[in-house]
TORLODREN-19997 format. One record per residue (C-alpha): residue number from 1; residue in one letter; x, y, z. Coordinates in nm, 4 decimals, decimal comma. Example, Ala and Ser with C-alpha at 12.3 -4.5 7.8 and 13.67 -1.06 7.14 Angstrom:
BEGIN
R   i aa       c1       c2       c3
R   1  A   1,2300  -0,4500   0,7800
R   2  S   1,3670  -0,1060   0,7140
//
This chain:
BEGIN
R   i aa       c1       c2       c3
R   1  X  -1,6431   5,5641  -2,9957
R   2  X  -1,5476   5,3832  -3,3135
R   3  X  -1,1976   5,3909  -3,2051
R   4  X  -1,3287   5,2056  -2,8884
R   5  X  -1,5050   4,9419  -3,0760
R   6  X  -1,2456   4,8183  -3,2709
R   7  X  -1,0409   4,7968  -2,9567
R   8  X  -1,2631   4,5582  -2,8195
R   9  X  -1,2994   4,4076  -3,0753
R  10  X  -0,9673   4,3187  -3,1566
R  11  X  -0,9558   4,2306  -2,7341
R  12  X  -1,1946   3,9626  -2,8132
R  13  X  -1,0057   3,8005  -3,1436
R  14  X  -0,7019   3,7688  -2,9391
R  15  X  -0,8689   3,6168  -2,6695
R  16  X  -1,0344   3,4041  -2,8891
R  17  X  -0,7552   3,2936  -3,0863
R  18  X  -0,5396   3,2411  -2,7222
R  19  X  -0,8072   2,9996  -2,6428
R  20  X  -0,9835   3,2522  -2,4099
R  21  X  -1,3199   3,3279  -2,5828
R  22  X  -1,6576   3,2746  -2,4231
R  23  X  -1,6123   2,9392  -2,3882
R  24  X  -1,6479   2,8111  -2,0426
R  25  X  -1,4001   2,5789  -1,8689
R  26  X  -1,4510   2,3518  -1,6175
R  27  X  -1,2079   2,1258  -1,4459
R  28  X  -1,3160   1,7372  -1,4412
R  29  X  -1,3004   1,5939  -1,0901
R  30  X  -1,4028   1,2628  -1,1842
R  31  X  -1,0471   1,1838  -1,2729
R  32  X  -0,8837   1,2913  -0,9856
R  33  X  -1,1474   1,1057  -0,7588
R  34  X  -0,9423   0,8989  -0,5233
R  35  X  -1,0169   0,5338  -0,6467
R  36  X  -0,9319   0,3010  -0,3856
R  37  X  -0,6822   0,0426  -0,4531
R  38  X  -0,7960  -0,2864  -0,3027
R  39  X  -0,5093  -0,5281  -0,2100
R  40  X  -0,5386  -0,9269  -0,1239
R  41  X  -0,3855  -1,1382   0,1558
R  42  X  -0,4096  -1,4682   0,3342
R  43  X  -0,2579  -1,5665   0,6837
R  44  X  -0,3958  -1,6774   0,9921
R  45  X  -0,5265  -1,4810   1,2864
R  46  X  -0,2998  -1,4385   1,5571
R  47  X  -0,5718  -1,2524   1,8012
R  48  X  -0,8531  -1,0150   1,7996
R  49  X  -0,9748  -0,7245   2,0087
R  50  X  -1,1799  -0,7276   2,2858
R  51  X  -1,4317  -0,5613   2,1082
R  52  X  -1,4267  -0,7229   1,7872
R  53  X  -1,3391  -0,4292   1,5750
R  54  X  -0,9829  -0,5305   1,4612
R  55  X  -0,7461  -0,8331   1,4207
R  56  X  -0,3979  -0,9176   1,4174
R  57  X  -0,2748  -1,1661   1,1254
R  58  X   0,0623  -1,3334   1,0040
R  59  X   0,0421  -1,2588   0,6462
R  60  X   0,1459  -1,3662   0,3751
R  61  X   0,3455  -1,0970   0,1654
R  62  X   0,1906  -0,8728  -0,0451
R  63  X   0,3479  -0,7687  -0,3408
R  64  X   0,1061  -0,5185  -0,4572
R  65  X   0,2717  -0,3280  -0,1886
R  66  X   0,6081  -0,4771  -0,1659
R  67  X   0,5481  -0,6426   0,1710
R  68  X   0,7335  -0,9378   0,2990
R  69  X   0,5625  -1,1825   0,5396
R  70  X   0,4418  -1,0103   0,8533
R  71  X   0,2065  -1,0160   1,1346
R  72  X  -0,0169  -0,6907   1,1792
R  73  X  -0,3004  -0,5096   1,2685
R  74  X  -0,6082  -0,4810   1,0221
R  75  X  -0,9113  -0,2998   1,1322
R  76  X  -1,2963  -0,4233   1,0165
R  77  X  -1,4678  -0,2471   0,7853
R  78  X  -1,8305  -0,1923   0,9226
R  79  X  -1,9749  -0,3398   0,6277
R  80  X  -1,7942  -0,6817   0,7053
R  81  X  -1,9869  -0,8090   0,9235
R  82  X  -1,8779  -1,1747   0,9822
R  83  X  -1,6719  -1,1297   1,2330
R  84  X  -1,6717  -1,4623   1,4179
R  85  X  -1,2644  -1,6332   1,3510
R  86  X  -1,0693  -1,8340   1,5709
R  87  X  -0,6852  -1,8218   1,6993
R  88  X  -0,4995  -1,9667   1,4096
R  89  X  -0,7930  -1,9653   1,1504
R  90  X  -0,6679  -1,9477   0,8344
R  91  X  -0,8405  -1,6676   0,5932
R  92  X  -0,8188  -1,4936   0,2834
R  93  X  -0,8895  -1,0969   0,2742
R  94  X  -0,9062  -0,7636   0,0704
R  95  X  -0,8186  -0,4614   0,2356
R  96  X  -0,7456  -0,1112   0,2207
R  97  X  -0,5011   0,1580   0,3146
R  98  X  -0,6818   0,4643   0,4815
R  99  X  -0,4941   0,7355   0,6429
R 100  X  -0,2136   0,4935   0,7688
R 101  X  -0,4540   0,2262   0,8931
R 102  X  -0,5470  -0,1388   0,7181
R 103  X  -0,9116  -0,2105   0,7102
R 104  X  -1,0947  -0,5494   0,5684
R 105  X  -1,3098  -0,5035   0,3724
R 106  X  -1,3797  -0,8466   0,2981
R 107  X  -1,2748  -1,1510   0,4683
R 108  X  -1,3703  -1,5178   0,4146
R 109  X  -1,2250  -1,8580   0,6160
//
């Protein structure tokens, strides 16, 4: 039994000095929390959908992301909700990227 003892024992001093002990260790998340990067445009609005929910603007480029000028698709964010532009309104915007698509999430004339 003594014999036994001293095994464990010693079981737990390596452990302990491997960095293994009792301690417990959890992994921070908070870190790896996907922080959305929020990138800013101007251009003017080219159309907009039927039902309101996206646009399509000639931008100017973005260099956050390495974009020349273009003229694309950017969906609304439900929380913008002034939604009223014109053909050829200029505006100024933040957006987002979200699993491949471009949404406002804040938009001003």
């Amino acid at each position: 039994m003594k014999s036994v003892l001293i095994a464990l024992a010693l079981s737990a001093a390596s452990l302990e000095l491997m960095g293994m002990g009792d301690e417990v260790h959890q992994h921070d998340h908070s870190e790896e929390s996907s922080v959305q990067q929020i990138y800013s445009a101007s251009g003017k609005i080219k159309s907009i959908s039927e039902n309101g929910e996206s646009v399509r603007i000639f931008h100017d480029p973005v260099p956050a992301l390495k974009w020349p000028v273009m003229n694309m698709k950017f969906e609304f964010s439900e929380s913008v909700t002034e939604r009223s532009f014109t053909k050829e309104e200029a505006v100024r915007f933040d957006f987002i990227e979200k699993e491949g698509r471009y949404i406002i999430i804040k938009i001003s004339k």
